[in-house]
N, C-alpha and C positions, 0 to 999 in steps of 0.2 A: 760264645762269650769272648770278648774280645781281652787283649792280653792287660791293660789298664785294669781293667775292671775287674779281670779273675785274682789279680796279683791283690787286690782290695781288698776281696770278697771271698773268694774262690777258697776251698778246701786246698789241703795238704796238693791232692793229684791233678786238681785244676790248676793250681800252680805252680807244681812242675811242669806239667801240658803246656803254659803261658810260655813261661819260661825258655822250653824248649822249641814251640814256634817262635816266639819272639828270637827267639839266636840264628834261626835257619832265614826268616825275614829280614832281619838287622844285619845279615852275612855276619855275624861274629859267634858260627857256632864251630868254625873252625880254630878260635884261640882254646876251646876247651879241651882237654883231650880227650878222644872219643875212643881210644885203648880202658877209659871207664864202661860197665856196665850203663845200659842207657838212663835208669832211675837215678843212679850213684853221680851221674856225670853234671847233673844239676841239682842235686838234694845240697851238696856244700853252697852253691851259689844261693840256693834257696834260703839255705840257715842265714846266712851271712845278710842277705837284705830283706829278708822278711821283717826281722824285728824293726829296720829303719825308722823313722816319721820325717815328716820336712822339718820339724823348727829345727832341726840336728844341723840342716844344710843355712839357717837363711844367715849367719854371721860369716861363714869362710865358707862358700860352697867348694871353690878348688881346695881348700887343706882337708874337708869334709872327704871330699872324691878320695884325697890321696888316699888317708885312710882304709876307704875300704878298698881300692883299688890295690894296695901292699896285701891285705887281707886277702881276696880273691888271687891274687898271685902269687899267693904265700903256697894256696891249696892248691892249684893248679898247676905247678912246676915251676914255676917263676917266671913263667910268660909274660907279655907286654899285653896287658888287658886295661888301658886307661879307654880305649875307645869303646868297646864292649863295657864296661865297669859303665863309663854315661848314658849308654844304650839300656843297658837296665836300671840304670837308677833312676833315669827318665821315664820310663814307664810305669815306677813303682810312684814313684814321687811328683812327676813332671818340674814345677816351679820351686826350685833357682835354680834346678840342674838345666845343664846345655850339653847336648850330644856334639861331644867331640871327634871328631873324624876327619880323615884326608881332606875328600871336599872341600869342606866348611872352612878347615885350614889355610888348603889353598885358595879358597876365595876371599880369606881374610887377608892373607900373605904371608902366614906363620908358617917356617919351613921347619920349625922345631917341633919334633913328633912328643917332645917332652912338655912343652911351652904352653899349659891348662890355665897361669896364670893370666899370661899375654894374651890369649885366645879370649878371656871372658871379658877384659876391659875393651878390646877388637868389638868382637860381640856385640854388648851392651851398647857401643857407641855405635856400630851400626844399625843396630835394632833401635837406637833411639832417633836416629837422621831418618829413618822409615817407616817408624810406625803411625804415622797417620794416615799415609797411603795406605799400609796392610789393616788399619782397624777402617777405613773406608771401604777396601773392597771386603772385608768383610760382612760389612753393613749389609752388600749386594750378593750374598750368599744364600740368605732364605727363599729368592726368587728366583734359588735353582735347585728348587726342593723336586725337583720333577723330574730331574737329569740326575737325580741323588743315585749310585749302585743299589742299594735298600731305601725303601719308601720311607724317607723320615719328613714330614711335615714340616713345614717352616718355620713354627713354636720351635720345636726339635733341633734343627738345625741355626736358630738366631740363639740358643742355650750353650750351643757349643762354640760356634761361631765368635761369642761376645766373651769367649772368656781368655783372662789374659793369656795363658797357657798357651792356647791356641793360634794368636797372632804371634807367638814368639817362633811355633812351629811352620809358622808359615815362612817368615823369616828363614829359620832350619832350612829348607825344603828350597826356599830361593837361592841360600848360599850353597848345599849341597847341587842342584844345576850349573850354578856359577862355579864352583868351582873342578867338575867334571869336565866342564868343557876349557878350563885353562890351561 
């Protein structure tokens, strides 16, 4: 079950399970303290973004973030979790959250690790000067239904492919290399 979908779907332990791959994936399982038992150390993360929904995000998504991002940091020792906090709230939620992180920063040019504001109009405006090239090559996605890790059909793959969500991660994924190598 993949971590989108069990965060959806998934019971109480599939959603811890998500949770807790998703942290060790997203490298941000080391903001959490792990001097928690391993249940305990994402049940508080859990509480706090289970109950979410997106229309919560779609008028201020950074003052949305902040919130819970104080929250999460509240329970967690007061750690600096704004990059983890979008790491999961994108997976719970995907759209209007944007995964904030070094990379992405750096490939925007934001040196401010605080600056969620600055990063989403950066963002936006980049994802707007590119997204016809990305919802293009998306187009040419289903005709690499064969080269897919899991056999997904090219219905399958033009379903996921076409949805906005998706191109915005593509974007993600282009500025996190861009910004790796700067």
């Amino acid at each position: 079950m993949n971590y989108c979908h069990a965060l959806a779907t998934g019971n109480w332990g599939e959603k811890l399970t998500a949770l807790r791959e998703a942290a060790v994936a997203y490298s941000v399982a080391r903001t959490l303290p792990s001097n928690l038992d391993r249940p305990a150390r994402y049940e508080r993360l859990l509480d706090i973004i289970d109950p979410l929904e997106q229309t919560q995000f779609q008028n201020d998504p950074p003052g949305e973030i902040r919130k819970i991002e104080r929250k999460i940091s509240r329970d967690y020792g007061g750690r600096n979790v704004l990059s983890a906090t979008t790491k999961f709230l994108w997976i719970k939620i995907k759209q209007p959250i944007l995964i904030f992180d070094s990379q992405a920063r750096n490939a925007l040019g934001i040196r401010n690790n605080n600056g969620l504001e600055d990063f989403y109009v950066k963002w936006r405006a980049g994802f707007e000067d590119n997204k016809t090239a990305i919802v293009n090559a998306c187009l040419k996605l289903p005709d690499m239904n064969k080269y897919a890790l899991q056999q997904m059909t090219k219905a399958s793959i033009r379903e996921i492919s076409n949805q906005p969500w998706f191109h915005e991660r593509v974007f993600d994924t282009y500025l996190w290399h861009k910004g790796t190598n700067a």
